[in-house]
SEPA-773748 format. One record per residue (C-alpha): x, y, z. Coordinates in steps of 0.2 Angstrom, whole numbers, padded with zeros to 4 digits, always signed. Layout:
# SEPA-773748
XYZ
...
END
This chain:
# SEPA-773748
+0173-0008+0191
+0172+0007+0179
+0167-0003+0164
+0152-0011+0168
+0145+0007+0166
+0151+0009+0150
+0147-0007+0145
+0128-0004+0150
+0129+0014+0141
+0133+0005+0125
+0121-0009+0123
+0108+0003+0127
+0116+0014+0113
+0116+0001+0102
+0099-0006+0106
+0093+0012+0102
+0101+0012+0088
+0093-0005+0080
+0080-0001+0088
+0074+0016+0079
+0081+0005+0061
+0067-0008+0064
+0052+0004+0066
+0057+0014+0051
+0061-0001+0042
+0043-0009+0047
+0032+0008+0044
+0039+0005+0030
+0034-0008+0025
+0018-0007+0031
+0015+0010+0021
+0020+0000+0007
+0006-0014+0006
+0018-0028+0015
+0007-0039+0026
+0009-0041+0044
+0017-0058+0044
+0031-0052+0031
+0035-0037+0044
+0034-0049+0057
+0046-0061+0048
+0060-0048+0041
+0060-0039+0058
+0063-0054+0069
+0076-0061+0056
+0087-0043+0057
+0084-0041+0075
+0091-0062+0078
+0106-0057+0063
+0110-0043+0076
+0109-0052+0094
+0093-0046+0100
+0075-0050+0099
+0062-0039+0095
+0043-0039+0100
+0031-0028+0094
+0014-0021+0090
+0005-0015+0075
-0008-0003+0079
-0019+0008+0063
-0008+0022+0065
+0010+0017+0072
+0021+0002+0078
+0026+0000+0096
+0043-0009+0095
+0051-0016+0108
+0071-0024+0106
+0080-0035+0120
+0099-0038+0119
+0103-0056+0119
+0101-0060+0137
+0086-0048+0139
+0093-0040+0152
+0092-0023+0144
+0078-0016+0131
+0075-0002+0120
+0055+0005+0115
+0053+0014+0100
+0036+0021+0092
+0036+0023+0072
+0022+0033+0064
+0015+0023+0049
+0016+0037+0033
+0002+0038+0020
+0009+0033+0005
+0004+0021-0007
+0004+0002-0011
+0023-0002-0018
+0027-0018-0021
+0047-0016-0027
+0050-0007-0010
+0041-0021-0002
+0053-0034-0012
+0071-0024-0008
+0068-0020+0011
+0065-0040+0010
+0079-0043+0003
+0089-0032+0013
+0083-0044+0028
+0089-0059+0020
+0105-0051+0017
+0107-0042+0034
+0104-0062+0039
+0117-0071+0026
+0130-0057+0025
+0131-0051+0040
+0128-0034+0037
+0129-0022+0051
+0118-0008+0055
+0128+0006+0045
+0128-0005+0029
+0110-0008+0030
+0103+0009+0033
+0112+0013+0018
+0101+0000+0009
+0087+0003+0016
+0089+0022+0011
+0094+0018-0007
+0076+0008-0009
+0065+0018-0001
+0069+0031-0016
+0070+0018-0029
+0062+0027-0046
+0043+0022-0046
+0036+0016-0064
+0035+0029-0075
+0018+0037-0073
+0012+0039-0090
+0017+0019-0096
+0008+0016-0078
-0007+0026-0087
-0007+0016-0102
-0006+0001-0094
-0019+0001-0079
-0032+0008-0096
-0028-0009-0104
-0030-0019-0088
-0048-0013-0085
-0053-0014-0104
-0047-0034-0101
-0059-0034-0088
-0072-0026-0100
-0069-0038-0112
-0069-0054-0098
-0086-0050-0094
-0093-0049-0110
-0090-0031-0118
-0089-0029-0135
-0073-0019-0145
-0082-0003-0145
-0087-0004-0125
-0068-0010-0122
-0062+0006-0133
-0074+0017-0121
-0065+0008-0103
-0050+0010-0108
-0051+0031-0110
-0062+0031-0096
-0048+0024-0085
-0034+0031-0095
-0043+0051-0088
-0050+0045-0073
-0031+0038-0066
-0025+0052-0073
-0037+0064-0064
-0032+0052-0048
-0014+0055-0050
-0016+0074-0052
-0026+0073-0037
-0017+0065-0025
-0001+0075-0030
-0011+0092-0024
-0015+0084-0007
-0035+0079-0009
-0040+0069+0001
-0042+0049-0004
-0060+0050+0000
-0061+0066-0012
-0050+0058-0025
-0061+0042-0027
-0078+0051-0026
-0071+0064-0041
-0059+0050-0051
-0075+0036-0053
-0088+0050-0057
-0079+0056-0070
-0074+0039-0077
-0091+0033-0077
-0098+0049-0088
-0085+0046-0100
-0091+0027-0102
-0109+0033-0103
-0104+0037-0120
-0110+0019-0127
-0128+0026-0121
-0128+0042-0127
-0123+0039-0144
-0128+0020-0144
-0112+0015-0153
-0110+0000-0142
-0120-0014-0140
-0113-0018-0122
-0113+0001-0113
-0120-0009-0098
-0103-0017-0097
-0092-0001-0101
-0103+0006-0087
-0097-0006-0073
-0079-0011-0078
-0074+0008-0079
-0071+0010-0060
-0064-0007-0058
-0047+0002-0057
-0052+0008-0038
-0059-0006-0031
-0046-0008-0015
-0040-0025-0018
-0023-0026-0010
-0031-0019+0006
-0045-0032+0006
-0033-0046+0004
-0020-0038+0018
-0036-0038+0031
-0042-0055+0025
-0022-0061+0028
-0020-0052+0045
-0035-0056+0052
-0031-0076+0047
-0012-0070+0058
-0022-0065+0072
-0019-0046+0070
-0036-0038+0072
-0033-0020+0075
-0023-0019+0059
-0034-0030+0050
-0050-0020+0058
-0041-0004+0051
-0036-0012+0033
-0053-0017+0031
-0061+0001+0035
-0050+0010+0025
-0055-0003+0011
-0074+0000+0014
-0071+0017+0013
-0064+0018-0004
-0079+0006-0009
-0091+0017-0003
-0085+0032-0012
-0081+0023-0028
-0100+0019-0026
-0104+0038-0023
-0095+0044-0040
-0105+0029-0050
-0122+0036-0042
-0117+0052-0047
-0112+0051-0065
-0127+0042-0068
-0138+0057-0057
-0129+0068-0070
-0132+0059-0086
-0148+0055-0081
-0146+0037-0085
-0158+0023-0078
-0149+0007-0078
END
Protein backbone atom coordinates (compact mmCIF):
# COMPACT_ATOMS: atom_id res chain seq x y z
CA UNK A 1 0.00 0.00 0.00
CA UNK A 2 2.85 2.47 0.72
CA UNK A 3 4.55 2.01 -2.67
CA UNK A 4 2.02 3.32 -4.95
CA UNK A 5 2.95 6.69 -3.49
CA UNK A 6 6.32 6.38 -4.11
CA UNK A 7 5.93 4.97 -7.32
CA UNK A 8 3.72 8.09 -8.22
CA UNK A 9 6.57 10.51 -6.67
CA UNK A 10 9.00 9.01 -8.92
CA UNK A 11 7.56 9.04 -12.26
CA UNK A 12 6.51 12.58 -11.69
CA UNK A 13 10.25 13.08 -10.72
CA UNK A 14 11.50 11.57 -13.66
CA UNK A 15 8.93 13.10 -16.00
CA UNK A 16 10.25 16.43 -14.58
CA UNK A 17 13.43 15.66 -15.12
CA UNK A 18 13.00 14.70 -18.96
CA UNK A 19 10.87 17.01 -19.13
CA UNK A 20 13.11 20.31 -18.32
CA UNK A 21 16.01 18.28 -20.81
CA UNK A 22 13.59 18.44 -23.83
CA UNK A 23 12.83 22.21 -23.55
CA UNK A 24 16.44 23.14 -23.00
CA UNK A 25 17.31 20.75 -25.73
CA UNK A 26 14.60 22.34 -28.24
CA UNK A 27 15.27 26.21 -27.38
CA UNK A 28 18.24 25.11 -28.30
CA UNK A 29 17.83 24.16 -31.22
CA UNK A 30 15.47 26.73 -32.10
CA UNK A 31 18.12 29.46 -31.12
CA UNK A 32 20.37 27.74 -33.32
CA UNK A 33 18.49 28.00 -36.85
CA UNK A 34 17.01 24.31 -36.59
CA UNK A 35 13.67 24.25 -38.19
CA UNK A 36 10.53 23.28 -36.62
CA UNK A 37 10.11 19.84 -38.10
CA UNK A 38 13.69 18.91 -36.90
CA UNK A 39 12.68 19.89 -33.27
CA UNK A 40 9.73 18.34 -33.69
CA UNK A 41 11.41 15.07 -34.89
CA UNK A 42 14.55 14.75 -32.33
CA UNK A 43 12.13 15.59 -29.41
CA UNK A 44 9.67 12.92 -30.13
CA UNK A 45 12.39 10.38 -31.00
CA UNK A 46 14.28 11.06 -27.10
CA UNK A 47 10.95 11.34 -25.52
CA UNK A 48 9.83 7.48 -27.34
CA UNK A 49 13.79 6.22 -26.53
CA UNK A 50 12.80 7.20 -22.82
CA UNK A 51 9.08 5.85 -22.39
CA UNK A 52 7.08 8.96 -22.75
CA UNK A 53 5.55 10.98 -25.36
CA UNK A 54 5.97 14.42 -25.63
CA UNK A 55 3.68 17.25 -27.15
CA UNK A 56 4.40 20.66 -27.52
CA UNK A 57 4.17 24.13 -28.85
CA UNK A 58 6.52 26.56 -30.33
CA UNK A 59 5.48 30.10 -29.73
CA UNK A 60 7.95 33.46 -30.95
CA UNK A 61 9.40 33.74 -27.61
CA UNK A 62 9.33 30.15 -25.78
CA UNK A 63 8.16 26.35 -25.98
CA UNK A 64 5.35 24.93 -23.91
CA UNK A 65 6.31 21.22 -23.47
CA UNK A 66 4.31 18.92 -22.33
CA UNK A 67 5.71 14.95 -21.46
CA UNK A 68 3.40 11.83 -20.61
CA UNK A 69 4.63 8.67 -19.15
CA UNK A 70 3.84 5.67 -21.17
CA UNK A 71 0.38 5.08 -20.11
CA UNK A 72 -0.36 8.79 -19.98
CA UNK A 73 -1.60 8.65 -16.79
CA UNK A 74 0.80 11.13 -15.47
CA UNK A 75 2.29 14.38 -17.19
CA UNK A 76 4.87 16.98 -16.62
CA UNK A 77 4.61 20.95 -18.38
CA UNK A 78 7.72 22.74 -18.74
CA UNK A 79 8.12 26.38 -20.41
CA UNK A 80 11.72 27.04 -22.03
CA UNK A 81 12.56 30.52 -23.02
CA UNK A 82 14.14 30.68 -26.53
CA UNK A 83 17.73 32.70 -26.00
CA UNK A 84 18.99 35.25 -28.70
CA UNK A 85 21.70 33.77 -30.17
CA UNK A 86 22.82 33.24 -33.56
CA UNK A 87 22.34 30.86 -36.50
CA UNK A 88 24.86 27.58 -35.67
CA UNK A 89 24.49 24.91 -37.75
CA UNK A 90 27.29 22.35 -36.00
CA UNK A 91 25.20 22.75 -32.86
CA UNK A 92 22.14 21.97 -34.77
CA UNK A 93 24.04 18.70 -36.29
CA UNK A 94 25.51 17.30 -32.65
CA UNK A 95 22.09 17.90 -30.64
CA UNK A 96 20.78 15.75 -33.64
CA UNK A 97 23.07 13.43 -33.29
CA UNK A 98 22.73 13.15 -29.84
CA UNK A 99 18.96 12.23 -30.57
CA UNK A 100 19.77 9.43 -32.75
CA UNK A 101 22.10 8.19 -30.22
CA UNK A 102 19.90 8.63 -27.26
CA UNK A 103 17.51 6.42 -29.69
CA UNK A 104 20.28 3.65 -30.84
CA UNK A 105 22.39 3.46 -27.59
CA UNK A 106 20.21 3.85 -25.20
CA UNK A 107 21.52 6.55 -23.40
CA UNK A 108 19.88 7.70 -20.28
CA UNK A 109 19.16 11.14 -19.18
CA UNK A 110 22.54 11.56 -17.18
CA UNK A 111 24.61 10.57 -20.29
CA UNK A 112 22.80 12.82 -22.55
CA UNK A 113 22.85 16.05 -20.64
CA UNK A 114 26.37 15.44 -20.61
CA UNK A 115 26.32 15.68 -24.50
CA UNK A 116 24.25 17.95 -24.73
CA UNK A 117 26.32 20.21 -22.55
CA UNK A 118 29.62 19.33 -24.38
CA UNK A 119 28.03 20.72 -27.85
CA UNK A 120 26.45 23.56 -26.79
CA UNK A 121 30.01 24.99 -26.04
CA UNK A 122 31.64 23.35 -29.08
CA UNK A 123 34.47 26.17 -30.21
CA UNK A 124 32.60 28.25 -33.04
CA UNK A 125 34.84 28.92 -36.41
CA UNK A 126 37.53 30.96 -35.80
CA UNK A 127 36.28 34.64 -36.26
CA UNK A 128 38.95 36.12 -38.27
CA UNK A 129 39.04 32.85 -41.14
CA UNK A 130 35.17 33.44 -40.70
CA UNK A 131 36.04 37.21 -41.83
CA UNK A 132 38.05 36.21 -44.63
CA UNK A 133 35.87 33.82 -45.82
CA UNK A 134 32.26 35.59 -45.77
CA UNK A 135 34.56 38.68 -47.85
CA UNK A 136 35.17 36.18 -50.52
CA UNK A 137 31.65 34.75 -50.45
CA UNK A 138 30.13 38.12 -51.40
CA UNK A 139 32.87 39.19 -53.97
CA UNK A 140 31.64 35.53 -55.62
CA UNK A 141 28.42 37.19 -55.70
CA UNK A 142 30.00 40.26 -57.24
CA UNK A 143 31.57 38.45 -59.70
CA UNK A 144 28.19 36.14 -60.50
CA UNK A 145 26.29 39.11 -61.44
CA UNK A 146 28.63 40.61 -63.53
CA UNK A 147 31.46 42.73 -61.61
CA UNK A 148 34.60 43.26 -62.86
CA UNK A 149 38.17 42.29 -60.82
CA UNK A 150 38.46 45.83 -59.44
CA UNK A 151 34.54 45.91 -58.20
CA UNK A 152 35.03 42.27 -56.78
CA UNK A 153 38.58 43.71 -54.93
CA UNK A 154 36.12 46.69 -53.61
CA UNK A 155 33.25 43.87 -52.01
CA UNK A 156 35.31 41.98 -50.71
CA UNK A 157 36.93 44.80 -48.10
CA UNK A 158 33.61 46.28 -48.01
CA UNK A 159 32.37 43.05 -46.34
CA UNK A 160 35.60 42.08 -44.70
CA UNK A 161 35.03 45.84 -42.25
CA UNK A 162 31.41 45.81 -42.38
CA UNK A 163 31.32 41.92 -40.77
CA UNK A 164 33.84 43.06 -38.81
CA UNK A 165 31.98 46.09 -37.56
CA UNK A 166 29.02 43.57 -37.08
CA UNK A 167 30.89 41.27 -34.95
CA UNK A 168 32.21 44.12 -32.77
CA UNK A 169 28.79 45.18 -32.45
CA UNK A 170 26.97 42.47 -31.36
CA UNK A 171 29.60 41.43 -28.86
CA UNK A 172 28.91 45.04 -26.92
CA UNK A 173 25.20 44.36 -26.95
CA UNK A 174 23.61 46.64 -29.76
CA UNK A 175 20.85 45.85 -30.85
CA UNK A 176 20.33 43.76 -34.21
CA UNK A 177 18.29 46.43 -35.74
CA UNK A 178 21.32 48.89 -34.72
CA UNK A 179 24.03 46.50 -35.99
CA UNK A 180 22.51 46.05 -39.54
CA UNK A 181 21.55 49.74 -40.03
CA UNK A 182 25.40 50.82 -38.86
CA UNK A 183 27.24 47.38 -40.58
CA UNK A 184 25.50 47.95 -44.29
CA UNK A 185 25.98 51.77 -44.13
CA UNK A 186 29.42 51.56 -43.76
CA UNK A 187 29.88 48.76 -46.28
CA UNK A 188 28.15 50.51 -48.86
CA UNK A 189 30.55 53.88 -48.55
CA UNK A 190 33.35 51.68 -48.74
CA UNK A 191 32.14 50.17 -52.18
CA UNK A 192 31.28 53.65 -53.29
CA UNK A 193 34.84 53.91 -53.93
CA UNK A 194 34.54 52.50 -57.72
CA UNK A 195 32.43 55.88 -58.09
CA UNK A 196 34.47 58.23 -56.38
CA UNK A 197 37.68 57.31 -58.05
CA UNK A 198 36.09 55.66 -61.30
CA UNK A 199 38.54 52.80 -61.06
CA UNK A 200 35.90 50.24 -61.82
CA UNK A 201 33.97 49.87 -64.67
CA UNK A 202 31.06 47.94 -62.58
CA UNK A 203 30.72 50.24 -59.10
CA UNK A 204 26.96 49.65 -59.77
CA UNK A 205 27.66 46.07 -58.98
CA UNK A 206 30.07 46.62 -55.99
CA UNK A 207 27.31 48.80 -54.86
CA UNK A 208 24.63 46.09 -54.46
CA UNK A 209 26.61 42.94 -53.68
CA UNK A 210 28.36 44.74 -50.68
CA UNK A 211 25.38 44.15 -48.25
CA UNK A 212 24.58 40.81 -49.70
CA UNK A 213 26.16 39.42 -46.51
CA UNK A 214 23.01 40.62 -44.37
CA UNK A 215 20.27 39.59 -46.41
CA UNK A 216 18.43 37.05 -43.55
CA UNK A 217 18.37 34.08 -45.68
CA UNK A 218 18.19 31.05 -43.19
CA UNK A 219 15.22 32.93 -41.59
CA UNK A 220 13.35 33.38 -44.81
CA UNK A 221 13.87 29.83 -45.70
CA UNK A 222 12.97 28.42 -41.80
CA UNK A 223 9.46 30.66 -42.26
CA UNK A 224 8.78 29.43 -45.83
CA UNK A 225 9.57 25.66 -44.07
CA UNK A 226 7.45 26.05 -41.11
CA UNK A 227 4.71 27.74 -42.64
CA UNK A 228 4.60 24.62 -45.29
CA UNK A 229 4.60 22.23 -41.43
CA UNK A 230 1.72 24.14 -40.40
CA UNK A 231 3.52 26.20 -37.67
CA UNK A 232 2.28 29.73 -38.12
CA UNK A 233 3.04 31.72 -35.14
CA UNK A 234 6.75 30.65 -35.60
CA UNK A 235 6.72 31.11 -39.02
CA UNK A 236 4.78 34.47 -38.68
CA UNK A 237 7.54 35.45 -36.15
CA UNK A 238 10.58 34.02 -38.53
CA UNK A 239 9.41 35.92 -41.10
CA UNK A 240 9.13 39.49 -39.09
CA UNK A 241 12.24 39.17 -37.67
CA UNK A 242 13.46 38.56 -41.43
CA UNK A 243 11.72 41.60 -42.77
CA UNK A 244 13.22 43.42 -40.19
CA UNK A 245 16.67 42.81 -40.89
CA UNK A 246 15.73 43.62 -44.64
CA UNK A 247 14.32 46.81 -43.91
CA UNK A 248 17.36 48.02 -42.02
CA UNK A 249 19.87 46.62 -44.35
CA UNK A 250 17.85 48.77 -46.82
CA UNK A 251 18.10 51.94 -44.20
CA UNK A 252 22.12 51.77 -44.23
CA UNK A 253 22.17 51.42 -48.28
CA UNK A 254 19.91 54.77 -48.41
CA UNK A 255 22.08 56.17 -46.03
CA UNK A 256 25.54 55.70 -47.38
CA UNK A 257 24.28 56.78 -50.63
CA UNK A 258 22.60 60.28 -48.69
CA UNK A 259 26.20 60.51 -47.50
CA UNK A 260 28.13 60.17 -50.70
CA UNK A 261 25.85 61.98 -52.30
CA UNK A 262 25.57 59.28 -54.99
CA UNK A 263 22.37 59.15 -57.57
CA UNK A 264 22.22 55.63 -58.79
Amino acid sequence: MTSAPNDVASLHNRLKEQSVFLSNYATQLLACGATTVRIEKNVSRIASAWNSHAEFSIFPSHIILNLWDEERTQSYSSIGRIKAGSVNFAIVNDLSRLATDVEERHYDIELARHYYEKSIIRPRMNRWLLLVLVGFANASFCYLFGGDWIAMAIVWFATVDGFFLKQRLSQYGWDFRAVTIVSACVSAIISCLGYAYGISSTPEVALATSVLFLVPGIPYGNAVNDMINGHYLCSLSRLAQAVTITVCLSVGLCLALLLTNINM
